[in-house]
N, C-alpha and C positions, 0 to 999 in steps of 0.2 A: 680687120684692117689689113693692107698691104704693105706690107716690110719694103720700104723704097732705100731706106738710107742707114744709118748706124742702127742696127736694132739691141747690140750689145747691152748698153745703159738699159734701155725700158726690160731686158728680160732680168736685169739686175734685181731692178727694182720691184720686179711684179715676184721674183721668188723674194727676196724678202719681204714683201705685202704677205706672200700667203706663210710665211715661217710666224711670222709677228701674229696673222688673225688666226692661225689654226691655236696657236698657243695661247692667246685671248679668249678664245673659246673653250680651251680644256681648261683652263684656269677656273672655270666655273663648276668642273666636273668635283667628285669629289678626291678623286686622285690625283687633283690638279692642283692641290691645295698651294706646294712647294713654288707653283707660277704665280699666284696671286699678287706676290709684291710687281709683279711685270705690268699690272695692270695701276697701281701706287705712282706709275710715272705719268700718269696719263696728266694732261696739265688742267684740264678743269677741278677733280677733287681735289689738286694737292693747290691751287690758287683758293680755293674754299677754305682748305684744312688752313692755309696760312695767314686769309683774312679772319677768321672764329678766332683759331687759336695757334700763338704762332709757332712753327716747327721750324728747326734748321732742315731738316731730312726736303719737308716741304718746299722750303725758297732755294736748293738748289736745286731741285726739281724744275721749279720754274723758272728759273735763270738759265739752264743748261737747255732746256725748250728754246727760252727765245736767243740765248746766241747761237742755237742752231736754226734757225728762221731766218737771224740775221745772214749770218754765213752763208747757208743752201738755199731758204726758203720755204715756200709749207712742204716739204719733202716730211713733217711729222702728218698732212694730211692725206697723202699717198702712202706713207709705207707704215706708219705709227697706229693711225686713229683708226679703231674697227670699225666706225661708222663710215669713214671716207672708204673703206676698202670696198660694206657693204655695197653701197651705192655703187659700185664699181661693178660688181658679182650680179647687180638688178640689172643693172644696163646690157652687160652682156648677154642675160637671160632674156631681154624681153629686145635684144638688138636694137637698142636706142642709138642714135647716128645721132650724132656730136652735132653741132649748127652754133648761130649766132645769140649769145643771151647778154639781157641788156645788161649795164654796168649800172647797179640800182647802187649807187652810192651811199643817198639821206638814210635807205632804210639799212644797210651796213652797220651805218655808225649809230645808228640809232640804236640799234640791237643792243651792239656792243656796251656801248653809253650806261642803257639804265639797266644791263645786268651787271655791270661792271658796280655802279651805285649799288644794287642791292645787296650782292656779296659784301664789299665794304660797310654795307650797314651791318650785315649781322642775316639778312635776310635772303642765304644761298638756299632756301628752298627752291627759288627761282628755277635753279638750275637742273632740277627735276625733268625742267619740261623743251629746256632747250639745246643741254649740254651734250654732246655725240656720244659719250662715253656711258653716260646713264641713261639714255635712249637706247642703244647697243646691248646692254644690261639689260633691261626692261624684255628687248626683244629675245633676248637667248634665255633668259628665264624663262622664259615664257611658250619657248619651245620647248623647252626641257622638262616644264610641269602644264604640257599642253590640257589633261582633264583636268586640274586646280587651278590654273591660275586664273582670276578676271579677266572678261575678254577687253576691259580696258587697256592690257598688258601688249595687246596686238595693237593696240592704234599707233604706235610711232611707227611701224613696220611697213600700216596700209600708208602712211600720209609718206613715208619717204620712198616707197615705190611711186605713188602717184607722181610727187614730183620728179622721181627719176626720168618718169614715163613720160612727164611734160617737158623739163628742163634738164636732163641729167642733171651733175653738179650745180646748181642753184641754190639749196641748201650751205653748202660748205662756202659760193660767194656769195650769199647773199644775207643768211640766216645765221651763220652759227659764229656767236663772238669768239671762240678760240682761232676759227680760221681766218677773221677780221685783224684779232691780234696779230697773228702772227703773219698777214700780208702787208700792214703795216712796217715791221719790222723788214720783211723780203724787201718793200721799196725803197729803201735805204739801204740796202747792202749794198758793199763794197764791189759785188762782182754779182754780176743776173744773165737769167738766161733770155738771148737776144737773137735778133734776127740779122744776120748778113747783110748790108745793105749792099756789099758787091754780088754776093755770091747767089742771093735769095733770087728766083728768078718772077717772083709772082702768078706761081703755080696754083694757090690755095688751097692745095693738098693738107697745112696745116692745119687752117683754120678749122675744116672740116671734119679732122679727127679730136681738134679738142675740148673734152668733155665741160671746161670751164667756162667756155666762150673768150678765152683770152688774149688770143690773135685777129689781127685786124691787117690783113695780108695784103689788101692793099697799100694800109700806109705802112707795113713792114713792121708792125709793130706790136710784142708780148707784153700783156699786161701782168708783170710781179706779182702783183697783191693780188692777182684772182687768180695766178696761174697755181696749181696743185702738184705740181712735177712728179704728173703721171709720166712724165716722156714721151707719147705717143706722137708728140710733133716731134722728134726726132728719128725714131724708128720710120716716119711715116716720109720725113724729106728727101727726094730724089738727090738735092744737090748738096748737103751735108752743110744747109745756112742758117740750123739752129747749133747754136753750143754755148757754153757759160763763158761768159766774157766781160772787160770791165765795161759796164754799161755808162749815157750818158747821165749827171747826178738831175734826181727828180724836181722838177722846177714845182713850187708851192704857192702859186699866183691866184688865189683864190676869188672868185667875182664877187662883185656886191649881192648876187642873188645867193653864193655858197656861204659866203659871211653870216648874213640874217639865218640861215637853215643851221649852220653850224652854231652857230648863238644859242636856237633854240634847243638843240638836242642837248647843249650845256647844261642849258636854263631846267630842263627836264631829268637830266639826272643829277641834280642837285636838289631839286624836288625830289626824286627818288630817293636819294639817299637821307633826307629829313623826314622823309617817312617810314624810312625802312624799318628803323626796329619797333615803331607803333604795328606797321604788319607783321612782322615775326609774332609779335605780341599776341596781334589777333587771330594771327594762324593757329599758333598754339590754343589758342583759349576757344579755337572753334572745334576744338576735335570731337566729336560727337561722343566717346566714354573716353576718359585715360585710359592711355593702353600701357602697360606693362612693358616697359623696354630692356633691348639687351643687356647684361652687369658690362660694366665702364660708359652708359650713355651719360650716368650723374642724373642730368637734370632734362625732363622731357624736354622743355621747353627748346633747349639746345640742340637737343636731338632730333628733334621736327624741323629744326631751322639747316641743320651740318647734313643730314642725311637727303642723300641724294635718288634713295632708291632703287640701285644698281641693281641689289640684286642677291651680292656677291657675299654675305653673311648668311644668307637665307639657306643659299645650296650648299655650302657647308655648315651648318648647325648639324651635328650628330644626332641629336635629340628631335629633330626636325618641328623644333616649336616654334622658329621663327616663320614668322606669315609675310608675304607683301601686302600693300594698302586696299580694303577691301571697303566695301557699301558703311563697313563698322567703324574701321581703324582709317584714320588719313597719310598711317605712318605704316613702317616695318613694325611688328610689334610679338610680341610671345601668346603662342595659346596653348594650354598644357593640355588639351585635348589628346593628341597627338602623340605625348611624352612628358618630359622632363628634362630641365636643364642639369644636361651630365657634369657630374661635378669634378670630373677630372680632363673636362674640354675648354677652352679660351678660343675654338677658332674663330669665333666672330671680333674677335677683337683682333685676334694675327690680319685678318686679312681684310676689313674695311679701308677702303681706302682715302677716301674723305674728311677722318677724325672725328664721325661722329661717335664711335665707340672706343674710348683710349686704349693705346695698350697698357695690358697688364699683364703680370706674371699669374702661376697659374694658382698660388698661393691667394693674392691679391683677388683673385675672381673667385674662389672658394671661400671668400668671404666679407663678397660683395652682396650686400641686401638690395634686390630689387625688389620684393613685397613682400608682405605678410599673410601668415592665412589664419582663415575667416571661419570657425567651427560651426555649421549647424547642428547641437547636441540634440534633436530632436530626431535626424536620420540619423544619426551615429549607430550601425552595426553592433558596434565595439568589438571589431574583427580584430584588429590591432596592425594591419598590415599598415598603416600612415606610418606608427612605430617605428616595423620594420625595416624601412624605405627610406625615413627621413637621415641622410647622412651628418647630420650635425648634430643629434641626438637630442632634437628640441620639443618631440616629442615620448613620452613613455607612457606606458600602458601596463595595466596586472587584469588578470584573467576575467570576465566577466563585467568591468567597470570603465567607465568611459577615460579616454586618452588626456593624460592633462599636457596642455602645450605652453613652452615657457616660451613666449616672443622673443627675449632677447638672443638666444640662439638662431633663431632664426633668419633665414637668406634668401626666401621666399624661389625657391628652386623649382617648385611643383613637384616634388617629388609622391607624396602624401596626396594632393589632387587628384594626380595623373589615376594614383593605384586605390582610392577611395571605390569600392562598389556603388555604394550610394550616392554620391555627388553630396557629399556632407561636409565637402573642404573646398575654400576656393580661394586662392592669391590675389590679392587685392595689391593695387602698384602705391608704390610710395613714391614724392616725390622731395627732397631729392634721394637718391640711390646712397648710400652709406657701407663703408667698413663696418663690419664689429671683431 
């Protein structure tokens, strides 16, 4: 683009976009650990974490979101959300030139509508597949374990270049209920970013650089609620006739034809939400085996429904038994393949962000039962190494004679799995997950 006018604001804004996603991204590294809570603020998991279960941490989270939407405006989808930044990074790669996109309204609020219903119900699985932050998650894992992961782990990546390719930002106005919310809120602020009606000369140099379709240069006029305050119409104006100003208040005159449309998307997420927790219900109950979930899930059921699949327990698990959702599991789940849940690590519960895994202390999770194991005394070695291994001493062994295993010690770790020669042990998931 060409620098006509203030460029100051957008280089502001574009270094802290890249301060915020460079740290977004190490946060998934394993030496990132200490960033993870940066990613806790993201406002989809913590509206999740506070519709399941409610957190104070959570609701100001989402409060401080939107008075700052009120305030600024989606300024959390330019400099905040790794997904809005991505889309930003596509665009400039493949040189997508900004143009006109339509104002799809019905399908806006429609979006918004019945995820907003299903979270409330119980049923924020939803948001697996729409939320920018666990889309985001999906994608960076998935570079990260480019030979392991599913290559279903790439399809949020292919579909939001494609639409970059077509629409740039179209996704964040049209698709994504966080960015819905919070233009919402931008249109009622007290102060918005507007267009000079003395000073704007009808150059249409803005409209052209904005990636949201939000200026309409003829009638002089920035649409709030889809604008992203990327800034680029400010850097971009020759005559200095964009700036934040008290705008006129949004008149709400809705036609007979917005009435009926608006009725219905009511009508339908009130339907949604009467259904919601029958589909949690089913979701769960469809999972093709129980899988063995992390200690502080509790109770799968919940855990299939809170977990977003980000991601971000996965790459930090020391033990590296946490798996993402594969042809087997519909969830995150534990395979002791791999290892064993370390018994003096908790990072999966420090650092989910969503509440699907509580926290705990690290006492508390050294004696959290997620399964029990399962002895086939027919491959039994009688090595004694399960013995060995088992840190809760639920197993013992004498020389020559098979392992006798008291269950109630037991925390179902995979410890004794993991180190089995023979595959003569195997962890079976309990539900729900228990102290002893």
């Amino acid at each position: 683009m060409k620098f006509r006018g203030n460029r100051k604001p957008y280089f502001i804004r574009i270094t802290a976009a890249a301060l915020f996603f460079t740290a977004e991204i190490f946060a998934f590294l394993p030496a990132g650990k200490f960033l993870s809570g940066l990613l806790a603020f993201n406002f989809a998991p913590a509206a999740a974490r506070l519709a399941a279960d409610f957190s104070f941490t959570a609701l100001i989270i989402v409060l401080v979101n939107l008075l700052i939407a009120f305030l600024f405006g989606r300024i959390y989808c330019s400099v905040f959300c790794p997904f809005g930044i991505l889309q930003d990074i596509i665009g400039a790669v493949f040189r997508r030139k900004s143009g006109k996109t339509p104002n799809l309204f019905y399908i806006r609020y429609t979006v918004l509508a019945i995820v907003a219903a299903f979270i409330i119900s119980g049923a924020g699985a939803v948001l697996r597949f729409i939320d920018p932050y666990s889309n985001f998650g999906n994608i960076v894992t998935g570079f990260l374990n480019i030979k392991t992961i599913p290559l279903l782990t790439f399809l949020p990546f292919v579909l939001i270049t494609l639409l970059v390719i077509w629409k740039n930002r179209i996704f964040c106005t049209t698709l994504c209920p966080v960015g819905t919310l919070f233009g919402l809120c931008a249109k009622f602020s007290p102060k918005k970013l507007c267009i000079s009606q003395e000073i704007c000369k009808g150059c249409g140099v803005c409209e052209k650089e904005c990636p949201a379709g939000a200026i309409n240069s003829k009638e002089k006029y920035l649409d709030n609620e889809r604008c992203t305050r990327c800034l680029r119409c400010i850097a971009a104006c020759p005559g200095g006739g964009i700036k934040y100003m008290t705008g006129e208040k949004e008149k709400f005159l809705p036609s007979r034809r917005t009435f009926i449309v608006t009725g219905v998307i009511a009508a339908a997420a009130v339907g949604v939400f009467a259904k919601g927790k029958e589909l949690a219900h089913t979701i769960a109950e469809s999972l093709k085996k129980r899988p063995i979930c992390p200690p502080g899930a509790v109770y799968v059921e919940n855990f299939v429904q809170k977990c977003t699949n980000c991601g971000l327990c996965v790459e930090h698990c020391r033990g590296r038994i946490l798996k993402k959702p594969d042809f087997e599991y519909d969830t995150v789940h534990i395979d002791f393949s791999d290892g064993k849940c370390e018994f003096d690590c908790k990072n999966c519960s420090d650092v989910c962000p969503a509440g699907a895994i509580r926290k705990m202390t690290l006492e508390e999770k050294q004696n959290c039962r997620i399964g029990l194991a399962k002895f086939d005394y027919e491959k039994c070695s009688r090595c004694g190494l399960c013995t060995a291994k088992c840190p809760k001493g639920a197993i013992t062994h004498k020389y020559g004679q098979l392992p006798v295993y008291t269950a109630s010690r037991c925390i179902g770790c995979g410890a004794c799995e993991n180190i089995c020669p023979v595959n003569a042990i195997e962890i079976v998931a309990i539900n729900p997950q228990t102290q002893i």
